[in-house]
Structures are given as C-alpha cells and as structure tokens.
PAZA-47230 format. One record per atom (N, C-alpha, C, O, CB): residue in three letters; x, y, z. Coordinates in pm, whole numbers, padded with zeros to 5 digits, always signed. Glycine has a CB too. Layout:
<pts>
ALAXYZ
...
</pts>
This chain:
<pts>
UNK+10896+02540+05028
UNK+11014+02565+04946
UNK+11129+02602+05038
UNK+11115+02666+05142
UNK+10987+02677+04842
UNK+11236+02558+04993
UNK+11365+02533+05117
UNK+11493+02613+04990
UNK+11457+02586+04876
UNK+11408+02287+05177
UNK+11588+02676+04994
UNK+11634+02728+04968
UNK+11786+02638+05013
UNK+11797+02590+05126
UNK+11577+02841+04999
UNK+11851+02630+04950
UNK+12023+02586+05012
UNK+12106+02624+04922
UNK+12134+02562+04820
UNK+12067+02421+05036
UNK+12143+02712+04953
UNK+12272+02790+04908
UNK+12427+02711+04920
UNK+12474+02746+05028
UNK+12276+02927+05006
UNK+12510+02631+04859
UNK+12631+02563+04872
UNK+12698+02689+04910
UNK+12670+02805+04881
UNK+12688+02479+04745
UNK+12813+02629+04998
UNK+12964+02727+05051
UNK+13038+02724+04957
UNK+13014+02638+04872
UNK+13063+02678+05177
UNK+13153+02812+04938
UNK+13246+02832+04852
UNK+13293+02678+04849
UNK+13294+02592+04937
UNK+13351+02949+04894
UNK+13335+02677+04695
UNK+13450+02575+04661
UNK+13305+02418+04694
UNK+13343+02301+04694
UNK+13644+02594+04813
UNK+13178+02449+04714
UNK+13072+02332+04719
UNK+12971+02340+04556
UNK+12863+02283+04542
UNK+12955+02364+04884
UNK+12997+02370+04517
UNK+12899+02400+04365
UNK+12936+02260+04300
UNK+13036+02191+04321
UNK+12960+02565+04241
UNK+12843+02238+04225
UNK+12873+02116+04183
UNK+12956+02069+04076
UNK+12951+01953+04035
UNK+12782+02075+04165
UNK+13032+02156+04032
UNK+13161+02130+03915
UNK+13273+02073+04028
UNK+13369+01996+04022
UNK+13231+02307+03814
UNK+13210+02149+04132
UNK+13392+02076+04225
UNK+13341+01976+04342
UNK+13429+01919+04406
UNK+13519+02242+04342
UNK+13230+01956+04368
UNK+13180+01822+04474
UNK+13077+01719+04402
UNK+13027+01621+04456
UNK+13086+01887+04623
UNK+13056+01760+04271
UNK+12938+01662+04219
UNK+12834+01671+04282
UNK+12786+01784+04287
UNK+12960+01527+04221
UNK+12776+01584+04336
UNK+12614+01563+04378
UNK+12629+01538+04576
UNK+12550+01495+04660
UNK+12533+01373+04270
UNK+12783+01596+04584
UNK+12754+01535+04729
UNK+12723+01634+04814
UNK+12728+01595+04931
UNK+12867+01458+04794
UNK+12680+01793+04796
UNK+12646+01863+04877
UNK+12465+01862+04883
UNK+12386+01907+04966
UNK+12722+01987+04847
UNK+12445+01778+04736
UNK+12259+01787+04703
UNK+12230+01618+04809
UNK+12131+01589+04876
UNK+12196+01762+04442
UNK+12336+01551+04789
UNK+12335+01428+04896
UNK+12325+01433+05005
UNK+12228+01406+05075
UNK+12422+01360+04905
UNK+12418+01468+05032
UNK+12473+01416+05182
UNK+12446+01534+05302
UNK+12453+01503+05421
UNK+12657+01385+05173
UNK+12417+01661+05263
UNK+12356+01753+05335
UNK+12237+01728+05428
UNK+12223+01778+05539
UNK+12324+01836+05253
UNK+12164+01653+05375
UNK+12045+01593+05405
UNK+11910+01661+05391
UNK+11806+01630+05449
UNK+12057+01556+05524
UNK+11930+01769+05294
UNK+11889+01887+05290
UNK+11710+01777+05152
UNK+11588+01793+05151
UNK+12061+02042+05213
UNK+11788+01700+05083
UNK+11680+01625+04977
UNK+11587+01562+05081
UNK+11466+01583+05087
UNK+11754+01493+04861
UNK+11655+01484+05161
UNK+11564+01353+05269
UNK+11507+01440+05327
UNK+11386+01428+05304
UNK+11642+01237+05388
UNK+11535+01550+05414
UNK+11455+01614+05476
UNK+11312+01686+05410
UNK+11218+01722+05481
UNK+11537+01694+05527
UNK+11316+01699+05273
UNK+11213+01770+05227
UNK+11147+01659+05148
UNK+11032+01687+05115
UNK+11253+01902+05150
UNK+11197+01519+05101
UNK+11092+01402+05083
UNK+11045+01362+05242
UNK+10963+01272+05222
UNK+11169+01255+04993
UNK+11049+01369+05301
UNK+10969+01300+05461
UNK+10852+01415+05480
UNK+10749+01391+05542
UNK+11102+01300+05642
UNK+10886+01563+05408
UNK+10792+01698+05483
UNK+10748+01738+05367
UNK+10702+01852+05361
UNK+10871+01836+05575
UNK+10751+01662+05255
UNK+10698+01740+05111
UNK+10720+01866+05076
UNK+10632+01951+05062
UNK+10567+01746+05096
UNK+10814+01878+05063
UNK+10863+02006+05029
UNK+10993+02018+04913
UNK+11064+01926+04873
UNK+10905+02064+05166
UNK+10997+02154+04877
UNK+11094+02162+04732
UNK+11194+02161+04814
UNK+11183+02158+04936
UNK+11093+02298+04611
UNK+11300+02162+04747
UNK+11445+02188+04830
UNK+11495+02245+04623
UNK+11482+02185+04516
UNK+11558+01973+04949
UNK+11565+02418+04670
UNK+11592+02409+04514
UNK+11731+02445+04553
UNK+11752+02518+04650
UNK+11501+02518+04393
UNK+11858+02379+04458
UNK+11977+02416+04503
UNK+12077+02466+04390
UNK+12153+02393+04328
UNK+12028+02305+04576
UNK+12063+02610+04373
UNK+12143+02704+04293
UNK+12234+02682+04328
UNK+12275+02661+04442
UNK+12131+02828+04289
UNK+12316+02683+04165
UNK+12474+02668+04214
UNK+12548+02805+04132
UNK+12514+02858+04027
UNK+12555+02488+04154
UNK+12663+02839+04225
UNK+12716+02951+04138
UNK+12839+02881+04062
UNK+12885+02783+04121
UNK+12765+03091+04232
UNK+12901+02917+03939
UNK+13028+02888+03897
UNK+13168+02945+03943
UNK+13199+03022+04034
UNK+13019+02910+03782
UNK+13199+02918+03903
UNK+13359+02973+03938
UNK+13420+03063+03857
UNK+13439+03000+03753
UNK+13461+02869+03937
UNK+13465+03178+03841
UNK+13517+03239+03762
UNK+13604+03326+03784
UNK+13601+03367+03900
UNK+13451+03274+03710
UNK+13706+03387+03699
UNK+13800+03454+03736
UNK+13818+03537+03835
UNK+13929+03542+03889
UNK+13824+03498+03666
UNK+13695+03630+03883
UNK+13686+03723+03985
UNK+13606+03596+04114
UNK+13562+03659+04210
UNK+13580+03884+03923
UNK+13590+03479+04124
UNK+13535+03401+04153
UNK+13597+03274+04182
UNK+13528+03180+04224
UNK+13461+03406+04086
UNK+13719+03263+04164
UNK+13770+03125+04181
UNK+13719+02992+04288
UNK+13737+02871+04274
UNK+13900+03156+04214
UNK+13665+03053+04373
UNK+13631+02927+04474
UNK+13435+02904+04456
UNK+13369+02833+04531
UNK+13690+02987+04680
UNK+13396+02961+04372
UNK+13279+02956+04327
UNK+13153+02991+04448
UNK+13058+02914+04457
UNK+13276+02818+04263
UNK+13163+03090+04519
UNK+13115+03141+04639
UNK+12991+03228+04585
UNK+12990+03282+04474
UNK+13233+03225+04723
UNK+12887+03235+04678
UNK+12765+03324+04637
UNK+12810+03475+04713
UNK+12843+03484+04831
UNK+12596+03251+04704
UNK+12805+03580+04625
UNK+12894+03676+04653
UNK+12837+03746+04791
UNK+12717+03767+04802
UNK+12908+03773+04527
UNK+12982+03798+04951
UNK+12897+03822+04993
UNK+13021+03925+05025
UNK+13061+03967+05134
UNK+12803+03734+05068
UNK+13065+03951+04894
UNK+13180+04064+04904
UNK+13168+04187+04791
UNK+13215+04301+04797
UNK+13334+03988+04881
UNK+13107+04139+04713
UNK+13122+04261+04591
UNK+13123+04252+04455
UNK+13105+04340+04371
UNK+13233+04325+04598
UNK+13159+04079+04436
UNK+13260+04053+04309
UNK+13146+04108+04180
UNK+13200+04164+04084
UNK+13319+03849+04291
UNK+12997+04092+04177
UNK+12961+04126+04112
UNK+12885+04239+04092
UNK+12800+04260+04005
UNK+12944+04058+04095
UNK+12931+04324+04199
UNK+12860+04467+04149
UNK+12857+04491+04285
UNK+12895+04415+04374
UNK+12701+04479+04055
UNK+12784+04663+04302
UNK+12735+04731+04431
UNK+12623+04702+04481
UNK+12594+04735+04596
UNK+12726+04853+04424
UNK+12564+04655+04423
UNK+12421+04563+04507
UNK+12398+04468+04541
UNK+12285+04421+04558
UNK+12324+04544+04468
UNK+12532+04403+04566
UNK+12524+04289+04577
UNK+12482+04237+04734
UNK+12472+04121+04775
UNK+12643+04248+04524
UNK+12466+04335+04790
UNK+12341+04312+04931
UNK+12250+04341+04960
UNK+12204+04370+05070
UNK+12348+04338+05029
UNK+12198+04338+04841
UNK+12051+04398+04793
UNK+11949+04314+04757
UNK+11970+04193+04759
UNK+12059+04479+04678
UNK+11810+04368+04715
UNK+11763+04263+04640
UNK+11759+04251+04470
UNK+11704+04185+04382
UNK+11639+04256+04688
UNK+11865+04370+04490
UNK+11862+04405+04293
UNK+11999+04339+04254
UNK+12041+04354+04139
UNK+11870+04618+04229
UNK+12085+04249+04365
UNK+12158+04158+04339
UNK+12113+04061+04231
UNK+12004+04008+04214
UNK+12182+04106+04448
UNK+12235+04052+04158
UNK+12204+03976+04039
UNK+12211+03800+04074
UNK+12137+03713+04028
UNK+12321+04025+03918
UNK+12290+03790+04140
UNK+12258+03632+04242
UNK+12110+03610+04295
UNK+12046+03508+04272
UNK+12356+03632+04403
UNK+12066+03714+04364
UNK+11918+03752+04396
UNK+11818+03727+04338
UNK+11719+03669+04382
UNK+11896+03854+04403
UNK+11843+03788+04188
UNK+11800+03783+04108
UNK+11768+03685+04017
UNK+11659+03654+03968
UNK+11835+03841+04089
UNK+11845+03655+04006
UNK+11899+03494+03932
UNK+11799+03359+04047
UNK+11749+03258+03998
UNK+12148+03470+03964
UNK+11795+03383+04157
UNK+11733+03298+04221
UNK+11584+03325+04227
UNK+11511+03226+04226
UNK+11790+03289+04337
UNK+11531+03440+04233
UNK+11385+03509+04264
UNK+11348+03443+04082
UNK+11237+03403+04047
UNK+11383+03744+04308
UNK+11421+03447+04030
UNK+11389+03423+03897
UNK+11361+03213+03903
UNK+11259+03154+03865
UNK+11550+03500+03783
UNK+11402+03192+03923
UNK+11390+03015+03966
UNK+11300+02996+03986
UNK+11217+02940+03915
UNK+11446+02946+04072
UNK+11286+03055+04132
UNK+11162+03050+04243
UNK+11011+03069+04138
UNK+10912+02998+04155
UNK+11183+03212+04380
UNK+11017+03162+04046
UNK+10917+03219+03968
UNK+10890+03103+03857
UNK+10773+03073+03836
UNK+10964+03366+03907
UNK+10998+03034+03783
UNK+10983+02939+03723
UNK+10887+02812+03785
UNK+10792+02755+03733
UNK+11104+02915+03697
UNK+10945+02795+03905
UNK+10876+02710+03948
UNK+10732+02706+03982
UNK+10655+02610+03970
UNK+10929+02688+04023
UNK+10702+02857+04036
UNK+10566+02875+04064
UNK+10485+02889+03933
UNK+10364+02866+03927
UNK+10549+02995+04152
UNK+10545+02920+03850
UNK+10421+02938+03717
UNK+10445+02790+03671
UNK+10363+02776+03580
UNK+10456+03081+03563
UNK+10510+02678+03684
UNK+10528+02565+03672
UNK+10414+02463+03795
UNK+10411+02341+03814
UNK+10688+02561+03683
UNK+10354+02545+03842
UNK+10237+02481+03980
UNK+10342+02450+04083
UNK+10276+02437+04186
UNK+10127+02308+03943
UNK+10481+02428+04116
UNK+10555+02392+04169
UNK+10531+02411+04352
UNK+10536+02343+04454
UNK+10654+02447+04097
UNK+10509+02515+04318
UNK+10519+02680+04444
UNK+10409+02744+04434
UNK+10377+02821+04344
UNK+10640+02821+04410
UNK+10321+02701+04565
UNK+10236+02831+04570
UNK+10273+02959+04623
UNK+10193+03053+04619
UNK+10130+02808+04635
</pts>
C-alpha cells in the first residue's frame, strides 16, 4: 500500500486525473502489485488552494495522529483492509 498525498492546488477538482496519471505513482504499483490510494482534499474557504493541512487550518492537532486529515485517511486504509484489500 503506497500512499500519495497531491500538493496544494493538485486535488482533482482543479487537475482532473492528471496527478493519479502522470505522477507515475498508478504504473509503478501495476508492475509491483501494489495499492496506490490517492486522497484528495477540497478546497475551501479557510483552504483555497486545496492543500493537506500542514499549518493549522483545521484544528490544533493537526500534527498529530488525532488529525482529522489523519484520520480521514487511517479511516480509508481500514476500509480497504476489511474489504481484503490490505493486509
């Protein structure tokens, strides 16, 4: 399982499919069998460039693991594994 986090202003409302493309981040994990899962954050008022927070915007834990981005992803990861996905 491969993790890729998009850069600000890369989420897919504002690049479409070309950061899950052209990264090479998919090809690399069909040649090695592996997941590649790629969370995207939105954009929002305290958020405009749609960045995975590594400032504050959504709270004081947000360098934590009780980060709600964190969270939001550990939560995926879990989908997938009770899905056989992920051992």
């Amino acid at each position: 399982m491969h993790i890729a986090f998009h850069g600000c202003a890369q989420n897919r409302d504002a690049v479409g499919d070309t950061f899950i493309k052209e990264t090479g981040f998919a090809r690399w994990a069909d040649t090695n069998n592996l997941i590649v899962l790629f969370p995207q954050v939105a954009t929002t008022v305290s958020n405009p460039q749609g960045c995975w927070d590594w400032w504050g915007y959504t709270g004081n834990d947000y360098l934590t693991r009780d980060a709600p981005q964190i969270l939001a992803v550990r939560a995926m990861l879990e989908a997938l594994r009770q899905k056989g996905s992920v051992s």
